[in-house]
Backbone of each chain as ProteinMPNN parsed JSONL, in Angstrom:
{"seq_chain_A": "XXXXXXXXXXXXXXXXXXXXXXXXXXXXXXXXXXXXXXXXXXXXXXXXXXXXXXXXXXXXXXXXXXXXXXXXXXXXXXXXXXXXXXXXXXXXXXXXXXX", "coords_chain_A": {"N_chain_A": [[5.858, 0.306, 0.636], [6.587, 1.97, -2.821], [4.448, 1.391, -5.503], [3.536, 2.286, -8.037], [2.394, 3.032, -11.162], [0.949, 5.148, -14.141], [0.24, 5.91, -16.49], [-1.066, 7.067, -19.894], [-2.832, 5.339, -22.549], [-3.416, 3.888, -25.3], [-5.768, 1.023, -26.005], [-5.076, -1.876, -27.616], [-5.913, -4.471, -27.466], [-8.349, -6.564, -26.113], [-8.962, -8.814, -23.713], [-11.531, -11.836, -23.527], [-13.911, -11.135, -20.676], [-13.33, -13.216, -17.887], [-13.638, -14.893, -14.974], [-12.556, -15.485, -11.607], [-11.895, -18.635, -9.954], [-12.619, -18.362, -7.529], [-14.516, -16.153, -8.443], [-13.999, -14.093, -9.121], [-14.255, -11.09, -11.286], [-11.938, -10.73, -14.146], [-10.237, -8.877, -16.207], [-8.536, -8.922, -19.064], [-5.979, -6.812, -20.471], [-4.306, -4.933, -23.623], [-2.046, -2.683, -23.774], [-0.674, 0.143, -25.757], [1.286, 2.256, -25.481], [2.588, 5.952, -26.625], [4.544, 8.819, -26.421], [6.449, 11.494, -26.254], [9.539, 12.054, -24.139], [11.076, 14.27, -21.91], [14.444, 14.231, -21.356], [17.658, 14.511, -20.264], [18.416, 16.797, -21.366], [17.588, 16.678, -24.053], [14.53, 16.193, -25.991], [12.854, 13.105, -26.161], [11.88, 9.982, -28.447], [9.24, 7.909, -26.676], [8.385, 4.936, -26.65], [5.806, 1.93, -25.783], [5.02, -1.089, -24.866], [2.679, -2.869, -22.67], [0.985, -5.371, -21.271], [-2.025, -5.489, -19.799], [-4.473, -6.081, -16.682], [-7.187, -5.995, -15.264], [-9.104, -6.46, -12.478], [-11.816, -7.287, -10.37], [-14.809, -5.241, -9.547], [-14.844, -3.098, -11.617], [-13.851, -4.795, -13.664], [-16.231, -5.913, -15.201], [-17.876, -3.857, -15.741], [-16.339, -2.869, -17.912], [-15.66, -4.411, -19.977], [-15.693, -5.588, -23.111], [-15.689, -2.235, -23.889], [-13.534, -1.412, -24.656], [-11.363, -1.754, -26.693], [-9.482, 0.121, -28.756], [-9.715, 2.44, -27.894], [-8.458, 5.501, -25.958], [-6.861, 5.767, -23.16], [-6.542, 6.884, -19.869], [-4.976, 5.166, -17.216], [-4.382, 4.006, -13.856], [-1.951, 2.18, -11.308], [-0.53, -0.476, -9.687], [2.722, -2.651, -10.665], [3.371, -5.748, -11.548], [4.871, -8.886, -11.541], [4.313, -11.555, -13.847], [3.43, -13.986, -13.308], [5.237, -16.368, -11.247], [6.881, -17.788, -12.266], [7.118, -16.623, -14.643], [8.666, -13.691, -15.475], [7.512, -11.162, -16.898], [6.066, -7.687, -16.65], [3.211, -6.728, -15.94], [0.571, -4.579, -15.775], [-1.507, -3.855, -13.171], [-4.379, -3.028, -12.907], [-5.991, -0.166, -11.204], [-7.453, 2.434, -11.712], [-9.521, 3.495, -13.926], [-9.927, 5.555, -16.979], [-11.686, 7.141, -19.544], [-9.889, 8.879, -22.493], [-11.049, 11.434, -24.395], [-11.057, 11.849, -27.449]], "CA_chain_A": [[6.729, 0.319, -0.545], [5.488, 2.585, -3.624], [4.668, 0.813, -6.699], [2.777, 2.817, -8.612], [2.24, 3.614, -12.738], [0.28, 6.311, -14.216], [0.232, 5.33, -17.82], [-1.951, 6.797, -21.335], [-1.817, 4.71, -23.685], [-4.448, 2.957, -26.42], [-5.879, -0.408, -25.656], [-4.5, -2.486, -28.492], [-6.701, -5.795, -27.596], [-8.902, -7.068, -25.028], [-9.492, -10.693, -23.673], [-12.944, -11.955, -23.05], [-14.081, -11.312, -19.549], [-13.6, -14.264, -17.28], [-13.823, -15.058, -13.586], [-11.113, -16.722, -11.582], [-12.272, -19.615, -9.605], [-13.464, -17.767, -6.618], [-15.861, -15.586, -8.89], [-13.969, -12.492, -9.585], [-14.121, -10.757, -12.656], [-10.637, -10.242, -14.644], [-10.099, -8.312, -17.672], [-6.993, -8.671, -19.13], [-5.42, -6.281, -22.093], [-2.926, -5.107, -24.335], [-1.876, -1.427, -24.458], [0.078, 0.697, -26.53], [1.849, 4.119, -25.094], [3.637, 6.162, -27.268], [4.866, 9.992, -25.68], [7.741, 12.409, -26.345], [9.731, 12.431, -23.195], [12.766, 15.2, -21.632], [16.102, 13.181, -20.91], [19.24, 14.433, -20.701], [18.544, 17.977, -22.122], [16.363, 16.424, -25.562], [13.158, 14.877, -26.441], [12.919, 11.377, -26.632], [10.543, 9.301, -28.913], [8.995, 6.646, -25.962], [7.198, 4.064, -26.703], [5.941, 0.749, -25.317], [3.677, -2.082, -24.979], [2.391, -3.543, -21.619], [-0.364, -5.941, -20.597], [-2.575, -5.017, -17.989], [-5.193, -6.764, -15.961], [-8.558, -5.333, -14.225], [-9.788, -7.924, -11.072], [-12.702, -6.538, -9.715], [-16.134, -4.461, -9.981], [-14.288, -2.79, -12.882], [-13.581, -5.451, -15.032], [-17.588, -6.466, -16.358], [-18.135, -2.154, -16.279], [-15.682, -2.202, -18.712], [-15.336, -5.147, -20.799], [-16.085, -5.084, -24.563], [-15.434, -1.09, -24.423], [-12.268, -0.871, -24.62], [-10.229, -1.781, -27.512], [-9.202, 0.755, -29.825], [-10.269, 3.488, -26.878], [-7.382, 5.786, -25.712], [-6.939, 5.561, -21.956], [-4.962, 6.612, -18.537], [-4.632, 4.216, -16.407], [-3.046, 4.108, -13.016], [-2.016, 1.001, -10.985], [1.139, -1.225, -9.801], [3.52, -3.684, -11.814], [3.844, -6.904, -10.87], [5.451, -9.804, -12.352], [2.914, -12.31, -14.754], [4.283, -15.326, -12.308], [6.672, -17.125, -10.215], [7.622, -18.563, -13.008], [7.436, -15.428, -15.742], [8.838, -12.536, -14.97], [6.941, -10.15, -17.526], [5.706, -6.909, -16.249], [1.743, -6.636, -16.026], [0.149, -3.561, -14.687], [-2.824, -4.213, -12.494], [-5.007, -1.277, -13.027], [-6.673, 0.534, -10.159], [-8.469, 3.338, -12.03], [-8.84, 3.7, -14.996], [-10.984, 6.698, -17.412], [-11.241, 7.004, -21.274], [-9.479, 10.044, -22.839], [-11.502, 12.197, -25.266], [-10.106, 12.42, -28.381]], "C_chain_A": [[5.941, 0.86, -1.737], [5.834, 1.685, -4.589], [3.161, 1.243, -7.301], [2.744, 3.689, -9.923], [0.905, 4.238, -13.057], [0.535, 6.288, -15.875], [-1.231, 6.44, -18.605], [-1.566, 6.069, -22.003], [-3.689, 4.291, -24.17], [-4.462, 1.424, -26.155], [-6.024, -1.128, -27.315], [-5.669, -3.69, -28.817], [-7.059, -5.949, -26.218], [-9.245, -8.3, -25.017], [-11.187, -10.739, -23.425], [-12.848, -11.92, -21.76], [-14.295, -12.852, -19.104], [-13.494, -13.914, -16.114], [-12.854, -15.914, -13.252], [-12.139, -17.634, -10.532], [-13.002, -19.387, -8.094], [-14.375, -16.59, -7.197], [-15.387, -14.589, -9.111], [-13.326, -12.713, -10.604], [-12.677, -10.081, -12.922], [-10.553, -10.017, -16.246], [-9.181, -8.086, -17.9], [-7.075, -7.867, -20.994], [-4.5, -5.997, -22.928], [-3.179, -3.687, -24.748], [-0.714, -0.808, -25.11], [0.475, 1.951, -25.9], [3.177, 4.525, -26.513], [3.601, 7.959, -26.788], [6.353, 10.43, -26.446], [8.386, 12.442, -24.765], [10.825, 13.393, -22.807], [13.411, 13.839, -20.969], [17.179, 13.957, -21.112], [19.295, 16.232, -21.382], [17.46, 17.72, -23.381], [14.989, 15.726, -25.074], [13.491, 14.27, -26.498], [11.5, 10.866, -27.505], [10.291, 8.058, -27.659], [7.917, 5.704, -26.272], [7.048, 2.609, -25.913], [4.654, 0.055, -25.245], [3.269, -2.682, -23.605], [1.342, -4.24, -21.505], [-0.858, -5.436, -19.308], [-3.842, -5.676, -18.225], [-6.267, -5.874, -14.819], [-9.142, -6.189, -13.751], [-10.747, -6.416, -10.166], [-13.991, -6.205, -10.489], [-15.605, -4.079, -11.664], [-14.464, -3.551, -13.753], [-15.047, -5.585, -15.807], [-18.358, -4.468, -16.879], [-17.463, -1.974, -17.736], [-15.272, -3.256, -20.278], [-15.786, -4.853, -21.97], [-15.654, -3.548, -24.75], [-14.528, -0.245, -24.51], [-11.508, -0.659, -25.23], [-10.766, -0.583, -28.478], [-9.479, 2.101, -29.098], [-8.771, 4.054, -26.295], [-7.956, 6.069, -24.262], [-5.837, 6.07, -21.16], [-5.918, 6.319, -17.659], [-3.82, 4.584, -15.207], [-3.121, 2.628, -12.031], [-0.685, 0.604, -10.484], [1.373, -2.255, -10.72], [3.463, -4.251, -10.911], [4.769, -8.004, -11.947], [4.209, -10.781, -12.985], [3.05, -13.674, -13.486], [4.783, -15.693, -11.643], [7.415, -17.371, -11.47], [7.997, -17.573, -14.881], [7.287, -13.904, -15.569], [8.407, -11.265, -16.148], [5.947, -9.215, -16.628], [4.355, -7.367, -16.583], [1.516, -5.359, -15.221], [-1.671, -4.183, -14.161], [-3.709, -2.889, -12.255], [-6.588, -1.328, -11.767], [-7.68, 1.829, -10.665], [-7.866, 3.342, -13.553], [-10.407, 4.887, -15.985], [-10.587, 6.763, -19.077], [-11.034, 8.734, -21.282], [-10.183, 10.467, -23.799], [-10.26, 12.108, -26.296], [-10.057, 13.68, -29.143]], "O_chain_A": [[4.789, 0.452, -1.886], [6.953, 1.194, -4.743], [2.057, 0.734, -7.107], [3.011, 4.889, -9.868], [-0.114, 3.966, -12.421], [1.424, 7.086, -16.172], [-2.273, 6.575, -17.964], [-0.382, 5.865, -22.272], [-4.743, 4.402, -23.544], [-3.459, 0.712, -26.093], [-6.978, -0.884, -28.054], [-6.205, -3.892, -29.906], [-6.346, -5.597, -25.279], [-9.728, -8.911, -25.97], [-11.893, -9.761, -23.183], [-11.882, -12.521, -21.291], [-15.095, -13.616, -19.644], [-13.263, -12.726, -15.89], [-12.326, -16.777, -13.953], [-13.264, -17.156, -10.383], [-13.827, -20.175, -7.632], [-15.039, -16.015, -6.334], [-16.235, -13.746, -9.404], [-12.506, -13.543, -10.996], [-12.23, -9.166, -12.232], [-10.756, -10.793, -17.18], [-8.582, -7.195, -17.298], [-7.69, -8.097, -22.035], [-3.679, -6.902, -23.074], [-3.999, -3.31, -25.585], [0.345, -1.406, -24.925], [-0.438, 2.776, -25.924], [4.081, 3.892, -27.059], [2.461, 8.42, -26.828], [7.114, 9.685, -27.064], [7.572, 12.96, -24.001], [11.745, 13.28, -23.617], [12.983, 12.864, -20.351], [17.627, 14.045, -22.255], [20.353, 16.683, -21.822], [16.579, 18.548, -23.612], [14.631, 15.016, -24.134], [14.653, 14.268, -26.903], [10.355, 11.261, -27.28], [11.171, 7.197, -27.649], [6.711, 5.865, -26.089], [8.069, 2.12, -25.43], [3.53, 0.491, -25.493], [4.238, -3.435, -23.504], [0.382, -3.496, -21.703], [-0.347, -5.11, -18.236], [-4.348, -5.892, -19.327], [-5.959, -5.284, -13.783], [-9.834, -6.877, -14.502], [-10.502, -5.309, -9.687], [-14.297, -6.618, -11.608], [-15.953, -4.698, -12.67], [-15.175, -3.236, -14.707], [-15.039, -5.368, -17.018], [-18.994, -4.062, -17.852], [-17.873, -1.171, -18.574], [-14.748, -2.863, -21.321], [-16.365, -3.769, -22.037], [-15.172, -3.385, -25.871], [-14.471, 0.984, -24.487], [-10.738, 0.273, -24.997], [-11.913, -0.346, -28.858], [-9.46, 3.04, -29.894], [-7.892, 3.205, -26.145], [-9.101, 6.468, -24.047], [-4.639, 5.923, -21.4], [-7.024, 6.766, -17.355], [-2.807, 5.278, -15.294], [-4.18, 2.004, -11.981], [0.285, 1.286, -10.814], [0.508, -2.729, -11.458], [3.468, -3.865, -9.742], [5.206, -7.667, -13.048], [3.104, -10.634, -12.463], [1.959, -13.865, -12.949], [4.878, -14.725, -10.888], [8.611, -17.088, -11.549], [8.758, -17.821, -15.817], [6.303, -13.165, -15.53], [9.216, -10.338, -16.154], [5.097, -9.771, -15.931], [4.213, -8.279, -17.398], [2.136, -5.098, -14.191], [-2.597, -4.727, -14.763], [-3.543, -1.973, -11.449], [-7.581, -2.034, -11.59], [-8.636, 2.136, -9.953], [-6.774, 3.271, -14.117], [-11.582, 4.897, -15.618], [-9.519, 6.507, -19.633], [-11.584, 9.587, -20.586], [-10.02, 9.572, -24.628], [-9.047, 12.227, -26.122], [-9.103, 13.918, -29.883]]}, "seq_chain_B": "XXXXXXXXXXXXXXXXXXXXXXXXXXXXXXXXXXXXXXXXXXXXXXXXXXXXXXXXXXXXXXXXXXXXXXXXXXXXXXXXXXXXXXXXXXXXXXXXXXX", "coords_chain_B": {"N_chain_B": [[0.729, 13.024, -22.787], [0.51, 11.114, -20.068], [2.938, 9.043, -18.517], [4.174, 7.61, -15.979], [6.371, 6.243, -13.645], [6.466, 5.503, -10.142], [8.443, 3.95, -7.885], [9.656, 2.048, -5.222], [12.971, 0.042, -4.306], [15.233, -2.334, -4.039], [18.234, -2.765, -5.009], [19.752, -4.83, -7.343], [21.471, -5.082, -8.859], [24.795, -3.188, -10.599], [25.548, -1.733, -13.314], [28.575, -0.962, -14.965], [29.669, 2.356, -14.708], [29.34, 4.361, -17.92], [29.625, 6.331, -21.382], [27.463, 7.631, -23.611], [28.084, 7.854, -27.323], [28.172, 10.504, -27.625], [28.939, 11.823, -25.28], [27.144, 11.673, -22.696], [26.855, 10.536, -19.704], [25.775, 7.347, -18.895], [24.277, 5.188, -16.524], [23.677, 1.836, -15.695], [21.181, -0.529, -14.23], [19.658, -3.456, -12.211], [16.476, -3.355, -10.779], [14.881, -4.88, -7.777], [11.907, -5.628, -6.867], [9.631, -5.302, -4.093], [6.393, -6.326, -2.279], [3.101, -5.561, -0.728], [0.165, -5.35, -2.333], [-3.337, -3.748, -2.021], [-6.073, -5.286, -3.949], [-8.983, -6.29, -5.042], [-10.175, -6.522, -2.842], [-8.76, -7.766, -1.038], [-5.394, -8.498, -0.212], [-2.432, -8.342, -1.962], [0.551, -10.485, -2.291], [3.087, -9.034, -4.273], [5.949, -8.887, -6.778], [8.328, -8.363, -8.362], [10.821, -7.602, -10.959], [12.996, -4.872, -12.959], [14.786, -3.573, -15.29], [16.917, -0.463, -14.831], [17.972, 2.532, -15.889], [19.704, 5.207, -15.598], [20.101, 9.121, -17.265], [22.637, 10.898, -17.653], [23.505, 13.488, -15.69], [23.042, 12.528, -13.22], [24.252, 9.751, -13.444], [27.148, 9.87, -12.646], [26.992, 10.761, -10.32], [25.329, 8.854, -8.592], [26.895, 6.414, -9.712], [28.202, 3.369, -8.678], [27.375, 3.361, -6.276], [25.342, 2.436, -5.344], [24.18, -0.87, -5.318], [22.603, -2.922, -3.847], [21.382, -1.54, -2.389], [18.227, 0.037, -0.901], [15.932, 1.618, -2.783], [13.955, 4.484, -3.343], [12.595, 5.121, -6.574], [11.961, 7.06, -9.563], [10.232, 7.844, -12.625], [9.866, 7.421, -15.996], [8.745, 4.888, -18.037], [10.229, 2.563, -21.092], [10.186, 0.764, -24.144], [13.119, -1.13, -24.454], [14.421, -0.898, -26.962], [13.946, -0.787, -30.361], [13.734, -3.645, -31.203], [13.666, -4.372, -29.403], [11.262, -5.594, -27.254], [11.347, -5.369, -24.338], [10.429, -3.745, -21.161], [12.151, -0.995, -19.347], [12.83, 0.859, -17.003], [13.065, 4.34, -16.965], [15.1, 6.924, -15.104], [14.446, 9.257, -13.525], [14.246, 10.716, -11.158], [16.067, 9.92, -7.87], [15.702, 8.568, -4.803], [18.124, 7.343, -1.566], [16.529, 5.06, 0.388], [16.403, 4.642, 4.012], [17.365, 2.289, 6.163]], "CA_chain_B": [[0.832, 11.813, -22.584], [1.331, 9.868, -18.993], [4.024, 8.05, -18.133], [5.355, 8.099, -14.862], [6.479, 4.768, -12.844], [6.809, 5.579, -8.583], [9.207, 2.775, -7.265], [10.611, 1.554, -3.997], [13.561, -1.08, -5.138], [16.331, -2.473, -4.272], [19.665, -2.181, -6.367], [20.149, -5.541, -6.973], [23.339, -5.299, -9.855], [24.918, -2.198, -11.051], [27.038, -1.432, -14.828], [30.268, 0.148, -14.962], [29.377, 3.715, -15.887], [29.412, 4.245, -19.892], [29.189, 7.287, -21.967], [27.346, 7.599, -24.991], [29.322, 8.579, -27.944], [28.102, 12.22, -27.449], [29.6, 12.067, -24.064], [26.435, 11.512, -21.796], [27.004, 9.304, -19.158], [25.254, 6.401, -18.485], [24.618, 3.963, -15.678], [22.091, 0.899, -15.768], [21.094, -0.899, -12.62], [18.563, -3.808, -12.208], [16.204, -3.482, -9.649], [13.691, -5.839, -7.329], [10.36, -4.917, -5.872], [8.433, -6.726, -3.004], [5.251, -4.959, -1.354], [1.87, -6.192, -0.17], [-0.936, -4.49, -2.618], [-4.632, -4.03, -1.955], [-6.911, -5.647, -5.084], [-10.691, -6.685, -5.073], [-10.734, -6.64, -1.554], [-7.755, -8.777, -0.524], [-3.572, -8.072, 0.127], [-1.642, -10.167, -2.954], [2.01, -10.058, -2.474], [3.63, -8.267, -5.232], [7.278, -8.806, -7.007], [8.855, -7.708, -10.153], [12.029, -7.224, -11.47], [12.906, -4.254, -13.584], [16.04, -2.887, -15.898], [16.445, 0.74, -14.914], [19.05, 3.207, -16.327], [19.883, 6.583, -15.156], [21.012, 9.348, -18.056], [23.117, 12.486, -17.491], [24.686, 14.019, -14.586], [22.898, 12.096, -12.229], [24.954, 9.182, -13.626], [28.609, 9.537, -12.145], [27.028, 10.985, -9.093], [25.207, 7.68, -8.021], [27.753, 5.164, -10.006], [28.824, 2.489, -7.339], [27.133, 3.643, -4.363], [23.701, 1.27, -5.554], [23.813, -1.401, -5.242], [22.22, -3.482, -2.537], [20.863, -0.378, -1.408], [16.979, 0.211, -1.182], [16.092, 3.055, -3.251], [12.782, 5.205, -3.864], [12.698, 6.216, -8.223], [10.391, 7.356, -10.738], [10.693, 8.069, -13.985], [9.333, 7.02, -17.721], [9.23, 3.504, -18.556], [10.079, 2.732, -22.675], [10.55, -0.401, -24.581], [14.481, -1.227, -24.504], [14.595, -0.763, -28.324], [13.038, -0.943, -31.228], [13.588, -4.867, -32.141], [13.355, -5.268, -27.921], [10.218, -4.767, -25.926], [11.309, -5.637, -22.409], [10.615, -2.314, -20.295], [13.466, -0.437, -19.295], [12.418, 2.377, -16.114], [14.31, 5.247, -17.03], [15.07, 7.091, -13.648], [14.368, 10.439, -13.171], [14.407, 11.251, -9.439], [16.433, 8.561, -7.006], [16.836, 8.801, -3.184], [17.764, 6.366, -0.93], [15.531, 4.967, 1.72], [17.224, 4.863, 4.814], [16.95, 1.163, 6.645]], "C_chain_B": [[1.546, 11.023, -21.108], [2.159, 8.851, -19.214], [5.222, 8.186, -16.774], [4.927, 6.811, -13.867], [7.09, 5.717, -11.148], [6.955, 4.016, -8.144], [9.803, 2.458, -6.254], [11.336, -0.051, -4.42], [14.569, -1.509, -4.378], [17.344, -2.706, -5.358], [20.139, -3.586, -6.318], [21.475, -5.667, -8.258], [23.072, -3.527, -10.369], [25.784, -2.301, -12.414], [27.979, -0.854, -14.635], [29.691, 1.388, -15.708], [29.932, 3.945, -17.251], [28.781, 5.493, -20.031], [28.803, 6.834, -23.218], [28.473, 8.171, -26.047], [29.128, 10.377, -28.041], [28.391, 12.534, -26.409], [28.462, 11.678, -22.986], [26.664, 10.258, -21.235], [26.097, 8.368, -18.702], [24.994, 5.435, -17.248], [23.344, 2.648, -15.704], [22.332, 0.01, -14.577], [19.492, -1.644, -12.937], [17.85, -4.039, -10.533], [14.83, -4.729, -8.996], [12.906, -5.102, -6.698], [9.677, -6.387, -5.231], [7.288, -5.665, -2.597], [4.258, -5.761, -1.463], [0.534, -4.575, -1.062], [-2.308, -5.055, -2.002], [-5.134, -4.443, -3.225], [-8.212, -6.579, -5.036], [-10.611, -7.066, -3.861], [-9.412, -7.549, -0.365], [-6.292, -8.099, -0.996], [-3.367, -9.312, -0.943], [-0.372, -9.151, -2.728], [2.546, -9.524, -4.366], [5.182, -8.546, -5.121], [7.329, -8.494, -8.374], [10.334, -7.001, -10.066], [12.053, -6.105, -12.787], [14.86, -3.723, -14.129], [15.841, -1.536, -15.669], [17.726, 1.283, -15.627], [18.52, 4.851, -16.058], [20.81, 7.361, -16.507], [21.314, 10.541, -17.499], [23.511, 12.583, -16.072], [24.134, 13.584, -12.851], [23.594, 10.47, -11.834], [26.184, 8.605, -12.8], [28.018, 9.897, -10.869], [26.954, 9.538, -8.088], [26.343, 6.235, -8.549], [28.343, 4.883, -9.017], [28.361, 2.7, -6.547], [25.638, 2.727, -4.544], [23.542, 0.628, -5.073], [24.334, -2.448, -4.08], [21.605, -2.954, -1.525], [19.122, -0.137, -1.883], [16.962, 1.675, -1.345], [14.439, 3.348, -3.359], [13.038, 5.812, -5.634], [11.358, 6.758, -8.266], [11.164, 8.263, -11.709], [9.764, 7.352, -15.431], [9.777, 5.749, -17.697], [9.058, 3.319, -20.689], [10.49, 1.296, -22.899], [12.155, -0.128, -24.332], [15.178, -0.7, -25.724], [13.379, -0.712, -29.387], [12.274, -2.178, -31.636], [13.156, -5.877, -30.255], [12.563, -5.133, -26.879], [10.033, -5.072, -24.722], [11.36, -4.007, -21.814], [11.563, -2.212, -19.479], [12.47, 1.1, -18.445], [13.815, 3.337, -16.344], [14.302, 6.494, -16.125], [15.232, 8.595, -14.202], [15.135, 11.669, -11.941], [15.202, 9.929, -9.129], [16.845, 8.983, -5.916], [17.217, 7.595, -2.545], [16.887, 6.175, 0.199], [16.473, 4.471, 2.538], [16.53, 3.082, 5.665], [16.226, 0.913, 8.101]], "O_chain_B": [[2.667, 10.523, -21.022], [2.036, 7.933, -20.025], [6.377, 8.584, -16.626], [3.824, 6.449, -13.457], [8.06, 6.474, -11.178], [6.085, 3.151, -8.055], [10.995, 2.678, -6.47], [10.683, -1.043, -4.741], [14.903, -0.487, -3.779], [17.041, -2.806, -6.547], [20.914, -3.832, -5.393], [22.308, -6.573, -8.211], [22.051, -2.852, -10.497], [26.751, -3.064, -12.409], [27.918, 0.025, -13.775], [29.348, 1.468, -16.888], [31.091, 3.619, -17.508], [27.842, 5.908, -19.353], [29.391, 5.982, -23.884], [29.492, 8.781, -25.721], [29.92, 11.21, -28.481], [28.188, 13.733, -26.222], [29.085, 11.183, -22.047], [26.704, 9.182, -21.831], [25.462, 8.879, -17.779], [26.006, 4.747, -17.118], [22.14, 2.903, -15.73], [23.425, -0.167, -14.039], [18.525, -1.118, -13.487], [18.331, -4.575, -9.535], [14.023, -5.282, -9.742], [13.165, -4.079, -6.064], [9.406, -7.555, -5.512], [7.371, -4.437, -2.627], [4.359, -6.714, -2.237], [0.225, -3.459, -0.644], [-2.525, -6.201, -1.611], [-4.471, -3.795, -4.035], [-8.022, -7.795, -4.988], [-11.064, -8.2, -3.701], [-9.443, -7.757, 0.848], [-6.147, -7.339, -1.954], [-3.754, -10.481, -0.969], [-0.194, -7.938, -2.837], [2.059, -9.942, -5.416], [5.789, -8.534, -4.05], [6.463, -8.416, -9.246], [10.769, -6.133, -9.31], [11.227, -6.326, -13.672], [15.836, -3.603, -13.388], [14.789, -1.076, -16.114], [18.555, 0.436, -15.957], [17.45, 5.431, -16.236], [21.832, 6.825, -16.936], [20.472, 11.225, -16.916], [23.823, 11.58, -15.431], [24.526, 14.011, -11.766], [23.619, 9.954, -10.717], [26.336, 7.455, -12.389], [28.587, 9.246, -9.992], [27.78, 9.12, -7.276], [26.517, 5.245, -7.84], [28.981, 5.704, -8.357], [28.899, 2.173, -5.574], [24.993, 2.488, -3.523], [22.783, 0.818, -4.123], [25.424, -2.756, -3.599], [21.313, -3.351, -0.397], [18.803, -0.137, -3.072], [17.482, 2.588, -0.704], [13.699, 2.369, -3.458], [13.633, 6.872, -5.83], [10.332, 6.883, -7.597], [12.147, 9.003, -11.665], [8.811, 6.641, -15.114], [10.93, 5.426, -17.413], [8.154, 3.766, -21.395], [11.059, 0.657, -22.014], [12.492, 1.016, -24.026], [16.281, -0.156, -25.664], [12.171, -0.617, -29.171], [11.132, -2.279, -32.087], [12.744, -6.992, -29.934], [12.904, -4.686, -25.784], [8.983, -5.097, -24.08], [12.284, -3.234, -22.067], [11.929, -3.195, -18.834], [11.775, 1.969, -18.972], [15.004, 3.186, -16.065], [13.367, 7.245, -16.402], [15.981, 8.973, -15.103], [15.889, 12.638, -11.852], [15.114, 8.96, -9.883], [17.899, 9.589, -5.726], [16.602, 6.617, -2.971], [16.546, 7.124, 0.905], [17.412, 3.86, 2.027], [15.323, 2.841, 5.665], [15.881, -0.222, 8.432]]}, "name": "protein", "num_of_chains": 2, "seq": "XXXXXXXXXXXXXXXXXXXXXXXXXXXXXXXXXXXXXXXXXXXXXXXXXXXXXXXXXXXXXXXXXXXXXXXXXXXXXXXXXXXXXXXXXXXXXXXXXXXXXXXXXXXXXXXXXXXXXXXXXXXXXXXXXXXXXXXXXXXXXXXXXXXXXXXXXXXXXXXXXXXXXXXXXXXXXXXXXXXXXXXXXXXXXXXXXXXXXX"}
């Protein structure tokens, strides 16, 4: 089943690196996308906000150097919960964009 | 600027097709995701619910034939609004997957 996002966007805020209870590292953040997209025949203004989450090697590579850094990202959505259905992307690669 | 969501879903509710007031037709459709990802070394089940909406002349084609049906998208995900930042996949491509 594909579930797979492909996101730029600006990292807004980063949490402190922690570990979950079996020892892996999770970096959770808060990005910003904002794009022109085609629809319909026009441009669109798109914008949006998502959290996303790095479990793994990644996360202590990357912690602290992130916020305010423009980024693409790629990864799947999941839900935050059982019990809260807010999108999260779980990022699988991720590379800083030159500005 | 990236932005491109790849989805395998089912169609779990469909809208009564709606035109904008400039005539473009509309359809919105919420969908479910299940799938088994890889992450730091281990399979975590995966779910998430998503609002999608289809604009323009791909609209009346698919209206009514959705839902309950497992579909393949992709497309741009955007806040809902301005005042509403639940993500809203706005469908591009849609086939069905065959059972």
């Amino acid at each position: 089943m594909h579930n797979r996002l492909q996101l730029s966007a600006t990292v807004e805020r980063e949490a402190d690196l922690r570990y979950t209870p079996a020892g892996i590292p999770v970096l959770e953040m808060w990005l910003r996308h904002q794009s022109r997209q085609p629809q319909a025949g026009i441009e669109r203004d798109v914008s949006c906000e998502i959290q996303a989450v790095l479990i793994g090697d990644g996360a202590p590579r990357w912690a602290g150097k992130l916020t305010g850094q423009c980024i693409a990202v790629s990864g799947f959505i999941a839900q935050r919960s059982l019990r809260n259905p807010r999108l999260v992307l779980h990022i699988e690669h991720v590379e800083l964009i030159k500005g």
